[in-house]
C-alpha positions as CSV (number, residue, x, y, z in Angstrom):
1,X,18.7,-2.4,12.7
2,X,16.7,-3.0,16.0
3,X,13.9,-1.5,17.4
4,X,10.6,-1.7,19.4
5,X,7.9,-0.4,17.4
6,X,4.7,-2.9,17.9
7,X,1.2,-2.2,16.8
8,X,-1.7,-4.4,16.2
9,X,-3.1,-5.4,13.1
10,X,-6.7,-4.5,12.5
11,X,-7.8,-4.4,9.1
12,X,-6.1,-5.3,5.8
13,X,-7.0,-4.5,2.1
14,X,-5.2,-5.9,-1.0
15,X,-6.1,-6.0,-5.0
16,X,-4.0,-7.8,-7.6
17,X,-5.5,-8.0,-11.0
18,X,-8.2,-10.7,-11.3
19,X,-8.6,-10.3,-7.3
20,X,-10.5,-7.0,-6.2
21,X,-10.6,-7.9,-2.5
22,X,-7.8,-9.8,-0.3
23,X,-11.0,-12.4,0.3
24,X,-11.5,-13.2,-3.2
25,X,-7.4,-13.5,-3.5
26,X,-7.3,-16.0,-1.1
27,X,-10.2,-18.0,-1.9
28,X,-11.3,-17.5,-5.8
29,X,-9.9,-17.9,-8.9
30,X,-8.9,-14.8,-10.8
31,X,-11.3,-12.9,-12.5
32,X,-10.6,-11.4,-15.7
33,X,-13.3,-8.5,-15.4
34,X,-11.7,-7.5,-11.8
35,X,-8.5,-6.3,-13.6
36,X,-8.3,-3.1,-13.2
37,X,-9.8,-1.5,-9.9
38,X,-13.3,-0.4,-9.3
39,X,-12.0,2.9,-7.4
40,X,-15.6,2.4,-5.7
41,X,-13.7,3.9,-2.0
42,X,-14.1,7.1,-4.5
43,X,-17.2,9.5,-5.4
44,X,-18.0,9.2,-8.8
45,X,-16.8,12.8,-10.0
46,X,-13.0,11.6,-8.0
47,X,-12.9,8.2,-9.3
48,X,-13.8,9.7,-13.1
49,X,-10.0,11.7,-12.7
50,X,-8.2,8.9,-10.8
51,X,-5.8,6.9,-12.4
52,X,-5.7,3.2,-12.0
53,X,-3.1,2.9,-9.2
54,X,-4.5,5.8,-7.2
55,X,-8.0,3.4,-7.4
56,X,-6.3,0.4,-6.7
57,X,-5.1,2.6,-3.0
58,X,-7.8,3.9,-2.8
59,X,-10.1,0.5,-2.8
60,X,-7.4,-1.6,-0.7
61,X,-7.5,1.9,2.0
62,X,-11.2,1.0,2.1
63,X,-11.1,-2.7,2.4
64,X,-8.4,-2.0,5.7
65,X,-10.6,0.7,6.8
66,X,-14.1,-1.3,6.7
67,X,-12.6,-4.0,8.7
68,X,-10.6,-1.6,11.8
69,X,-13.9,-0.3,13.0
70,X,-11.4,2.7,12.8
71,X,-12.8,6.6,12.4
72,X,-12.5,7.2,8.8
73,X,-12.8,11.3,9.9
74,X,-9.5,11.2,11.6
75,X,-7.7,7.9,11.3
76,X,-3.8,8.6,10.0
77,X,-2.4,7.5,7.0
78,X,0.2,6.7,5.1
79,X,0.5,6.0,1.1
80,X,3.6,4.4,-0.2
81,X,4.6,4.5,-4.2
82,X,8.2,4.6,-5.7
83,X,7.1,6.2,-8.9
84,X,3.6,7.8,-7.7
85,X,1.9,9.0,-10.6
86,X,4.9,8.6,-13.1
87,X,2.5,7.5,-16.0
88,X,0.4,10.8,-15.3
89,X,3.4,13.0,-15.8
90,X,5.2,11.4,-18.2
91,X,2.3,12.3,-20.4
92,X,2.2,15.8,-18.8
93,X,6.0,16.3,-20.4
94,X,4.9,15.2,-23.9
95,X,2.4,18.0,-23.8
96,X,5.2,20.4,-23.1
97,X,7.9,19.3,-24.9
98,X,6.8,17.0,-27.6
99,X,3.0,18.3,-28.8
100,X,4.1,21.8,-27.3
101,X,0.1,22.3,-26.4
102,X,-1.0,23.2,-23.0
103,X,-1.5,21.5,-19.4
104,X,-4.4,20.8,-18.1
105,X,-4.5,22.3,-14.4
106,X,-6.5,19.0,-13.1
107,X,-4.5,17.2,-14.9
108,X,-1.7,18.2,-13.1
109,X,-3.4,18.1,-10.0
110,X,-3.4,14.6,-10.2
111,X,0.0,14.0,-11.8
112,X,1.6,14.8,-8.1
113,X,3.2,12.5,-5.8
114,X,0.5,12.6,-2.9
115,X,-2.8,12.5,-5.4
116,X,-4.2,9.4,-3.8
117,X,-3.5,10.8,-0.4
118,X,-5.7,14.0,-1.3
119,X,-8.3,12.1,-3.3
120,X,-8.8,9.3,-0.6
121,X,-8.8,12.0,2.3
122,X,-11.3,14.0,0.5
123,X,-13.6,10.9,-0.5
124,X,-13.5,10.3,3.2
125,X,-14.0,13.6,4.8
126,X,-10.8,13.2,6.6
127,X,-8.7,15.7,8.7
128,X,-6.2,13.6,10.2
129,X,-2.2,13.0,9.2
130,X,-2.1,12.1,6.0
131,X,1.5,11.7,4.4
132,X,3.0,9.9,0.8
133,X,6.4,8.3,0.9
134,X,8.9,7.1,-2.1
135,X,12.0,4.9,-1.4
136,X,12.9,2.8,-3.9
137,X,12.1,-0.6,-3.3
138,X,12.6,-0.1,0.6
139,X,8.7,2.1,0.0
140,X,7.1,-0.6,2.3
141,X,9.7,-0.4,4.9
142,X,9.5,3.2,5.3
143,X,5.3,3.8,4.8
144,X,5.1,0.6,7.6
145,X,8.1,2.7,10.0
146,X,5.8,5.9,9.5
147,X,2.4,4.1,10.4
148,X,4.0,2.5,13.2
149,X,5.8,5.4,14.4
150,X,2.5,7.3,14.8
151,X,0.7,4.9,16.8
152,X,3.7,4.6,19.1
153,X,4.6,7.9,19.5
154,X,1.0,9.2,19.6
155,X,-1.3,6.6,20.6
156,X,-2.7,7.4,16.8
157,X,-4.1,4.7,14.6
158,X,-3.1,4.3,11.3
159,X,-3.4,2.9,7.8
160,X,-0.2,2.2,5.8
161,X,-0.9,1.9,1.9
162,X,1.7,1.1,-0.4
163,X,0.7,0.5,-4.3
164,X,2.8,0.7,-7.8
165,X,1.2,1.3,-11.2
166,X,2.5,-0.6,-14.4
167,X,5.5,-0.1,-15.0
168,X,5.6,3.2,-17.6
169,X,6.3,1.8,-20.4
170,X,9.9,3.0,-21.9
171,X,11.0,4.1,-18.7
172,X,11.8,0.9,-16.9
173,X,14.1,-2.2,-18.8
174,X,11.8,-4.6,-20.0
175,X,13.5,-7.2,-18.4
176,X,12.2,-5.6,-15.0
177,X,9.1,-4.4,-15.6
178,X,6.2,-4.6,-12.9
179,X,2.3,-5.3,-13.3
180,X,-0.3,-2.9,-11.3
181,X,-1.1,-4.0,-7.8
182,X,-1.2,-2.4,-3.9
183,X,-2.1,-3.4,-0.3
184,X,-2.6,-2.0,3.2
185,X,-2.5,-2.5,6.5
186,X,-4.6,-1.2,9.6
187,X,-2.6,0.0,13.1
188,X,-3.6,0.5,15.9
189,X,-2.3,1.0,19.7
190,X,-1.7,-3.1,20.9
191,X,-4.1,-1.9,24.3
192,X,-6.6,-0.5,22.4
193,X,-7.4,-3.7,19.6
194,X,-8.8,-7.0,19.9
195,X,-6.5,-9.8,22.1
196,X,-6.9,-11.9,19.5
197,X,-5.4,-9.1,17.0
198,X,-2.4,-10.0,14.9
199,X,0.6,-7.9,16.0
200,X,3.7,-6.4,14.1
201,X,7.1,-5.0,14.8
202,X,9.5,-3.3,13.2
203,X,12.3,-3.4,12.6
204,X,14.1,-6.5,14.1
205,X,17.6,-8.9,13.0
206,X,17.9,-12.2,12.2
207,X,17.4,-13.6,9.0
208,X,13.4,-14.2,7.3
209,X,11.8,-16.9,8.5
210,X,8.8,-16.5,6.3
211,X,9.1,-17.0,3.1
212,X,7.3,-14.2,0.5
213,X,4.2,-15.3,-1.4
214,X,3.5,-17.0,-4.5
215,X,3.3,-14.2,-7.2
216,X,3.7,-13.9,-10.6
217,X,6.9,-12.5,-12.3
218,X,5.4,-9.2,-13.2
219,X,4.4,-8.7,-9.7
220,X,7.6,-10.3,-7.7
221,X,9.6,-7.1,-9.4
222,X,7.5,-4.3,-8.1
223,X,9.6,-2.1,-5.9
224,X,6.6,-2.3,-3.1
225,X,6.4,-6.1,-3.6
226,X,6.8,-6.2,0.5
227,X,3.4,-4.5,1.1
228,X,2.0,-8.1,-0.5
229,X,3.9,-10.4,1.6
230,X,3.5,-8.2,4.0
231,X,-0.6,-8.7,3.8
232,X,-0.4,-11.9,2.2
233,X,1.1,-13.2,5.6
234,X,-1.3,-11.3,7.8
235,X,-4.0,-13.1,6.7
236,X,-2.7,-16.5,7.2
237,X,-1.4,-15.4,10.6
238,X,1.9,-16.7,9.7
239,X,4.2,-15.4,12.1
240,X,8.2,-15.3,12.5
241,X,10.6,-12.8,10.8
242,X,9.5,-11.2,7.1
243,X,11.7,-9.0,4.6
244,X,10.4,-6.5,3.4
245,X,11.7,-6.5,-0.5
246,X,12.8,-9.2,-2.5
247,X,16.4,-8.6,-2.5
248,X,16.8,-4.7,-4.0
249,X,16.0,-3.0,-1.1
250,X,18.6,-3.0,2.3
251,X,16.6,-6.1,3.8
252,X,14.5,-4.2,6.4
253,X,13.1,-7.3,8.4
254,X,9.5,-6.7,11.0
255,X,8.7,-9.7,13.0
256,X,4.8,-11.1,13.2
257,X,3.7,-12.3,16.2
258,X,0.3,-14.0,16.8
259,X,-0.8,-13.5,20.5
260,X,-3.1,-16.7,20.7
261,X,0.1,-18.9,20.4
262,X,1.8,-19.2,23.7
């Protein structure tokens, strides 16, 4: 598949367990009291009710955001999860079924597919698009296509989030099972960034010249694995073709270009 979707790159955010920040992932050694996600992009009274991947979003949404000098009032985004809050309802069903007690109606509130996109755009005082997407282990292809879509088609900035929690345990093969991590990426119009700006565009052929990053086994199995290389090779301004999975999804490929190279 071809196409000519472009945007610049203005803010990133990532956190992998022992590494709260994309800085202290590329430059410090893991931390084993920064495993599980502050949630400080959240009020107190949110973050209390958040479960650990919707504070891992939320945190890497406020890294991007913090660095794209971008409107947090009405800058779009764009949260990507294959399972969502799986680990939320699963527990939800035992009530039902198993214990036969009742739900709780917050807890349910948060059990839904798009409760980081309601919890971040609420801790943020935001009234712009706001959208969740699940594909399989094509998730980062298809949050990334939305984000850049909006900021082609409308001229509208955007923040493309993608995240998975631990794998629920029972529910996935251990031989596949995936550790707790997310990312995101900042967009914006290519006219209306920095010159200096990283760019990105989706989707192009050819095979990946950019190889995917050094992770551990846990997280190289996550279906959103791509949002990681994805931000991974941002930072180091790699540039050349990138997939977007590690081999499940159907190989959607964007294409990095660094404008200071002629």
């Amino acid at each position: 598949m071809s196409g000519t979707m472009e945007a610049a790159v203005v803010g990133l955010g990532l956190f992998v367990p022992g590494h709260p920040t994309l800085a202290h992932f590329s430059t410090e050694p893991a931390d084993e009291a920064a495993r599980i996600p502050a949630g400080a992009f959240l009020d107190p009274r949110t973050r209390r009710r958040a479960s650990v991947v919707t504070r891992a979003l939320a945190d890497v949404y406020g890294e991007a955001l913090s660095q794209s000098g971008l409107d947090p009032r009405d800058v779009a985004s764009v949260f990507g999860s294959a399972l969502g809050e799986a680990s939320t309802m699963i527990s939800i069903l035992d009530q039902i079924f198993r214990e036969h007690g009742p739900v709780s109606p917050m807890k349910f509130v948060t059990s839904v597919h798009n409760t980081a996109a309601g919890l971040v755009s609420i801790a943020s005082k935001n009234q712009g698009f706001a959208t969740s997407i699940g594909a399989d282990y094509d998730t980062p292809a298809m949050a990334l296509a939305e984000g850049l879509g909006l900021v082609v088609a409308r001229g509208m900035p955007s923040i493309v989030v993608a995240g998975e929690e631990p794998s629920p345990e029972g529910l996935i093969p251990d031989e596949s099972t995936w550790g707790l991590f997310a990312g995101a990426v900042a967009l914006a119009p290519v006219e209306r960034a920095p010159k200096e700006a990283m760019r990105v565009r989706a989707f192009v052929s050819g095979e990946p010249t950019i190889a995917p990053s050094e992770t551990s086994p846990a997280l190289s199995r996550s279906p959103v694995t791509g949002i990681l290389d994805l931000v991974v090779a941002l930072s180091r301004r790699e540039t050349g073709r990138l997939r977007l999975d590690r081999g499940q999804g159907r190989g959607f490929v964007v294409e990095l270009i660094d404008p200071t190279h002629g």
